[in-house]
Structure formats: C-alpha cells, structure tokens
Backbone as JSON, one array per atom type, in Angstrom:
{
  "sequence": "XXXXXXXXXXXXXXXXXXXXXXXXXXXXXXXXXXXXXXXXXXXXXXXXXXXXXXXXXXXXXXXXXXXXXXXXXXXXXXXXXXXXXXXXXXXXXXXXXXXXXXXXXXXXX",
  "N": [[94.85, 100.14, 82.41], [94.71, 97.75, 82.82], [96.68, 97.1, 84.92], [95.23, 98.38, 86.87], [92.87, 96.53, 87.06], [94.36, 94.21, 88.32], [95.24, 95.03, 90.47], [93.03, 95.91, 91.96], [91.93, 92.98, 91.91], [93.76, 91.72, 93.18], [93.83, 92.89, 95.31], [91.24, 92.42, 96.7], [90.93, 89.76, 96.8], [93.23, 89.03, 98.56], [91.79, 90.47, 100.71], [89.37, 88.46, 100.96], [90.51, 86.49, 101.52], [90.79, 84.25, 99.61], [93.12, 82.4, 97.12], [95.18, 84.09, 95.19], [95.7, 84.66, 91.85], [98.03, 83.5, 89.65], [100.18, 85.99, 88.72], [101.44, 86.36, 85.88], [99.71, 84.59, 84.39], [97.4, 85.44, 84.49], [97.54, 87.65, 83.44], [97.89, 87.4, 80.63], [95.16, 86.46, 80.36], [94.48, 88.7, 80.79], [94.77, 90.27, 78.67], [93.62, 89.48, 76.26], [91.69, 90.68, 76.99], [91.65, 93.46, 76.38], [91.16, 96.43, 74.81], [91.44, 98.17, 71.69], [92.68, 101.45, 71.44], [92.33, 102.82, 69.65], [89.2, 101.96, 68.85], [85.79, 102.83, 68.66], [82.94, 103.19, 70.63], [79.77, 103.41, 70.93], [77.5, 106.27, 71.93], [76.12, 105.78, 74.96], [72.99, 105.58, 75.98], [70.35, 107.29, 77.34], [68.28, 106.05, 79.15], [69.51, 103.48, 78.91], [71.34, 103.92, 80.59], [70.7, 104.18, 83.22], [69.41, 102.09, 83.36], [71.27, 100.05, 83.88], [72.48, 101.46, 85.75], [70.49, 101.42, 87.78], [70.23, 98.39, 87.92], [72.69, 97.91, 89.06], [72.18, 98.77, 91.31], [70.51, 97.55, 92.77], [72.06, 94.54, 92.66], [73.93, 95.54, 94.37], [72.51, 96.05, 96.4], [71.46, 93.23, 97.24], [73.81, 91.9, 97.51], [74.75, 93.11, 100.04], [72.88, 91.89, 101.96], [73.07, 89.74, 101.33], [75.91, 89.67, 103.25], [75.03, 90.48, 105.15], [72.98, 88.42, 106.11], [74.98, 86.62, 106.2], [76.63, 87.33, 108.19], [74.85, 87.04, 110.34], [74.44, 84.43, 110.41], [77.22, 83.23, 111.17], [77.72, 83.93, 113.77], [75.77, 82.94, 115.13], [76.47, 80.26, 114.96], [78.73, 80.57, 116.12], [77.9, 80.92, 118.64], [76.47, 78.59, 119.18], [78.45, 76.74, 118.85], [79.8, 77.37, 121.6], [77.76, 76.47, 123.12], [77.63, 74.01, 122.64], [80.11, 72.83, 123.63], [79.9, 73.39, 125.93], [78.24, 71.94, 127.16], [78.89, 69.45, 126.54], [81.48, 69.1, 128.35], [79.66, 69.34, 130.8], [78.45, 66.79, 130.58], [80.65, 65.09, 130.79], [81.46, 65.34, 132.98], [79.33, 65.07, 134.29], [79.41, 62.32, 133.97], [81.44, 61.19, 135.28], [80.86, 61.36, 137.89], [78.78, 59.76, 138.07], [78.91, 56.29, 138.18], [79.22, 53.9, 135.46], [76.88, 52.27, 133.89], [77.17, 48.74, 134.2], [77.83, 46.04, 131.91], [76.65, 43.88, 132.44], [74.13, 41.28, 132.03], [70.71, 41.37, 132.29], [69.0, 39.71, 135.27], [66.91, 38.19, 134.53], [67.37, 36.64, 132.27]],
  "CA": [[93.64, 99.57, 82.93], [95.49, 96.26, 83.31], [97.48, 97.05, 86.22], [93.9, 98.79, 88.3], [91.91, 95.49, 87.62], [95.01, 93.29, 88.85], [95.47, 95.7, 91.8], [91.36, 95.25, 92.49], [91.73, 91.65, 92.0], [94.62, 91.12, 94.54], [93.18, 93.63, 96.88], [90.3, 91.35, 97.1], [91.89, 88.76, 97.16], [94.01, 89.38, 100.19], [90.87, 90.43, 101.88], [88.47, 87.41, 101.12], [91.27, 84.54, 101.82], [91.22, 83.84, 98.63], [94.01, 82.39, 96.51], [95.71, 85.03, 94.45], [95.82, 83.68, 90.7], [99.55, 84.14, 89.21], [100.01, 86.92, 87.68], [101.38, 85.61, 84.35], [98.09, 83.6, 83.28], [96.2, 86.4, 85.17], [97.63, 88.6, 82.91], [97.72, 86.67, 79.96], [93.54, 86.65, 80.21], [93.62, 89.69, 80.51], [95.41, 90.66, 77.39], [92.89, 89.39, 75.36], [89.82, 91.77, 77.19], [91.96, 95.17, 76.01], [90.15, 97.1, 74.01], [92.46, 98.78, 70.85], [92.3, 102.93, 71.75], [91.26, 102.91, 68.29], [88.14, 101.48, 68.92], [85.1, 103.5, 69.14], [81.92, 103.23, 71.39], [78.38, 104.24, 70.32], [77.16, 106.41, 73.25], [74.57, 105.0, 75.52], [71.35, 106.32, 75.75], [70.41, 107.5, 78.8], [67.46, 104.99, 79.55], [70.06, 101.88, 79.19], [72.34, 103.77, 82.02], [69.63, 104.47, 84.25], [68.72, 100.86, 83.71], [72.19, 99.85, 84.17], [72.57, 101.7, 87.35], [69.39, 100.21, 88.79], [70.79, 97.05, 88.55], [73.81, 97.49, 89.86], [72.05, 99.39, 92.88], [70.07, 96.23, 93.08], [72.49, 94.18, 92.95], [74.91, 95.89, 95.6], [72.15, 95.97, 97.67], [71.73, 92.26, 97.51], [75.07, 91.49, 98.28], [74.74, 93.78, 101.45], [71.65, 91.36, 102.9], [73.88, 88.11, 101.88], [76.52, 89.75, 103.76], [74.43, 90.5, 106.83], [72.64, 87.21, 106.77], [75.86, 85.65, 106.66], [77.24, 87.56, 109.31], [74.03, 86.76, 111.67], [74.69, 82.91, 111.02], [78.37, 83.37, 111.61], [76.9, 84.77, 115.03], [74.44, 81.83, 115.24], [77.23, 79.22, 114.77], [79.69, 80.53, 117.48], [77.0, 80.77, 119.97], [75.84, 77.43, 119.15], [79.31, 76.19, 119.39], [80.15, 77.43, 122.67], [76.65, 75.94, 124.02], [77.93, 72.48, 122.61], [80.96, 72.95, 124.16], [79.36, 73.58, 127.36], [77.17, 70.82, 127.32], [80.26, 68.24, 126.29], [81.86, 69.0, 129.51], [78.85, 69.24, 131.58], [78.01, 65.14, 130.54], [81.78, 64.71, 131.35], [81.03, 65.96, 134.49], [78.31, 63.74, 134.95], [80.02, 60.45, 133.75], [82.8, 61.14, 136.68], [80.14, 61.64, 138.9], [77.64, 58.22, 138.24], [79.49, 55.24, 137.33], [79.05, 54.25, 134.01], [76.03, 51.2, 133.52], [77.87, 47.82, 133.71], [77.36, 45.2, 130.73], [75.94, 42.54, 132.55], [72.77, 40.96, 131.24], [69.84, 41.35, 133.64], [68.83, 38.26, 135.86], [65.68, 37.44, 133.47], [68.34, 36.33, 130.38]],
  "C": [[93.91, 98.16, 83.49], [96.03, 96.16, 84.8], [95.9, 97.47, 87.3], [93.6, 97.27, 88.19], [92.75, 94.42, 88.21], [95.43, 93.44, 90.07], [93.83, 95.4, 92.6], [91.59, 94.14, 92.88], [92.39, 91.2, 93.27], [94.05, 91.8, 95.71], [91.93, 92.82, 97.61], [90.42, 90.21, 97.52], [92.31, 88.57, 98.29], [92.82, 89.09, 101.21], [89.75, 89.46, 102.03], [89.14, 86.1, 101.49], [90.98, 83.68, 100.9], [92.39, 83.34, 98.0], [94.05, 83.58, 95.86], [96.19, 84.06, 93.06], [97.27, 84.41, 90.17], [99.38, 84.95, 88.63], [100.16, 87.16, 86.12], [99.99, 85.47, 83.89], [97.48, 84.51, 83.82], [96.18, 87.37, 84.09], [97.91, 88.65, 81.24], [96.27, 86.71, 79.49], [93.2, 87.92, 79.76], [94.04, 90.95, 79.31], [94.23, 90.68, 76.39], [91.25, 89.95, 75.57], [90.47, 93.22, 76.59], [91.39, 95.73, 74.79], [91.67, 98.01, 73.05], [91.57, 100.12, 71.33], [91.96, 103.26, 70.52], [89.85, 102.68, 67.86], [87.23, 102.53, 69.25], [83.68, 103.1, 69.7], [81.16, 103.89, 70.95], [77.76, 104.72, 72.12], [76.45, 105.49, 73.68], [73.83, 105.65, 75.96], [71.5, 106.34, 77.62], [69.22, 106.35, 79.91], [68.41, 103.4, 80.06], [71.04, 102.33, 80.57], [71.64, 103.79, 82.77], [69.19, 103.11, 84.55], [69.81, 99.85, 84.06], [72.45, 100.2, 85.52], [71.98, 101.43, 88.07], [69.85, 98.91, 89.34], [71.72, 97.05, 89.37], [73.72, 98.17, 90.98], [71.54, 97.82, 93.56], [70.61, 95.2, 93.4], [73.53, 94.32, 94.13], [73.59, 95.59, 97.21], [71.48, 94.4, 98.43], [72.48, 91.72, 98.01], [75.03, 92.35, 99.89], [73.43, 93.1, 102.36], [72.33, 90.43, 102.92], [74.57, 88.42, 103.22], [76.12, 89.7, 105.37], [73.96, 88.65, 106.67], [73.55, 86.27, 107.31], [76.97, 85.97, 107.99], [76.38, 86.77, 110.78], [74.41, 85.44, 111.66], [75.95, 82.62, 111.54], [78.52, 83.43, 113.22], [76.5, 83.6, 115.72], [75.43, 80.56, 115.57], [78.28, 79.32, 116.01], [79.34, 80.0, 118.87], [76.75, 79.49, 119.95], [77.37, 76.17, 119.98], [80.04, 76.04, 120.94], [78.73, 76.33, 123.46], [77.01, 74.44, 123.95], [79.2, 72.13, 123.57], [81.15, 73.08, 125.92], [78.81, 72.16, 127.86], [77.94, 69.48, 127.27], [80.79, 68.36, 128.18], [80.73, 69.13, 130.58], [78.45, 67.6, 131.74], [79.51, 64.22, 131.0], [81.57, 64.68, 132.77], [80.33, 64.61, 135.34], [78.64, 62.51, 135.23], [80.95, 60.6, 134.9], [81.79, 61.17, 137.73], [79.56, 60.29, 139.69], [78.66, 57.64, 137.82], [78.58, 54.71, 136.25], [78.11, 52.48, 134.49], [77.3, 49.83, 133.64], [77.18, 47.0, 132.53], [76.87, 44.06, 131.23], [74.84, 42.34, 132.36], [72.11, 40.81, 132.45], [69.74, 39.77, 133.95], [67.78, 37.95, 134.76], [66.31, 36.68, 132.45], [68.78, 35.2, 130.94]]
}
C-alpha cells in the first residue's frame, strides 16, 4: 500500500509542478500510517458509506468548479495581458509621434 500512495503522490506531483518530497522522510511518515494485517475493522454500516460517498461526491464536485473557475481566470488573465501589452506599445507609438511636454515653467511663474 506504501509503494501505490508514493506512486499517487509522485504522479501528482509531476503533474501539478509541485516539488516531489524525498522519498526517505516521505517514507518514513508513512511507516507510521501502516496498519498491522492483524488488525481488525468493525464493518461500516451502510448509512455512514452512503454518507461517506456523498461527501466525497460533493467534494469532487467542488474541486471540478474551482478547477473551472480557475481555468476561466487563467483565460481572463492572458487576455487581459495581451490587451496591456497592446496598449504599452500603442502609447509608445504615440510618445514617438508628439514630442514629449518640455519642463519649462509657464510665463505666469
């Protein structure tokens, strides 16, 4: 079970541009979640999985609205960038065009 959740972890890893945590101390942690095969489990009722699986529909399907929202601003931010980017060289433009204000103090001063 050690080796799947360290294969999960890196697989994720990889794909979020995440650091990857060493595997030593990674594996080190996770020494002390192993469960002895001696150990026994009291079933679970069927109400707590049902209420278990809710959540974790609930929750997946949360993460699938972050994900979009954060795709649309991702979206939002490019576009924005190119428009600034536009607009930078368009005032370039301009300044080559007009000469630039001199600093002399009007006649009234």
């Amino acid at each position: 079970m050690t080796q799947r959740i360290l294969r999960s972890l890196k697989h994720w890893t990889r794909h979020s541009g995440r650091a990857t945590p060493s595997s030593a101390g990674f594996e080190a942690q996770l020494s002390s979640l192993k469960c002895s095969e001696k150990q026994e489990f009291a079933p679970m009722s069927d109400a707590r999985l049902d209420a278990l699986e809710m959540h974790i529909a609930e929750q997946q399907r949360l993460i699938d609205d972050l994900s979009e929202a954060l795709a649309v601003q991702q979206t939002d931010i490019e576009r924005l960038k190119a428009l600034l980017q536009r607009s930078d060289s368009r005032i370039a433009e301009l300044e080559a065009v007009f000469p630039a204000a001199s600093p002399e103090k009007p006649p009234h001063y």
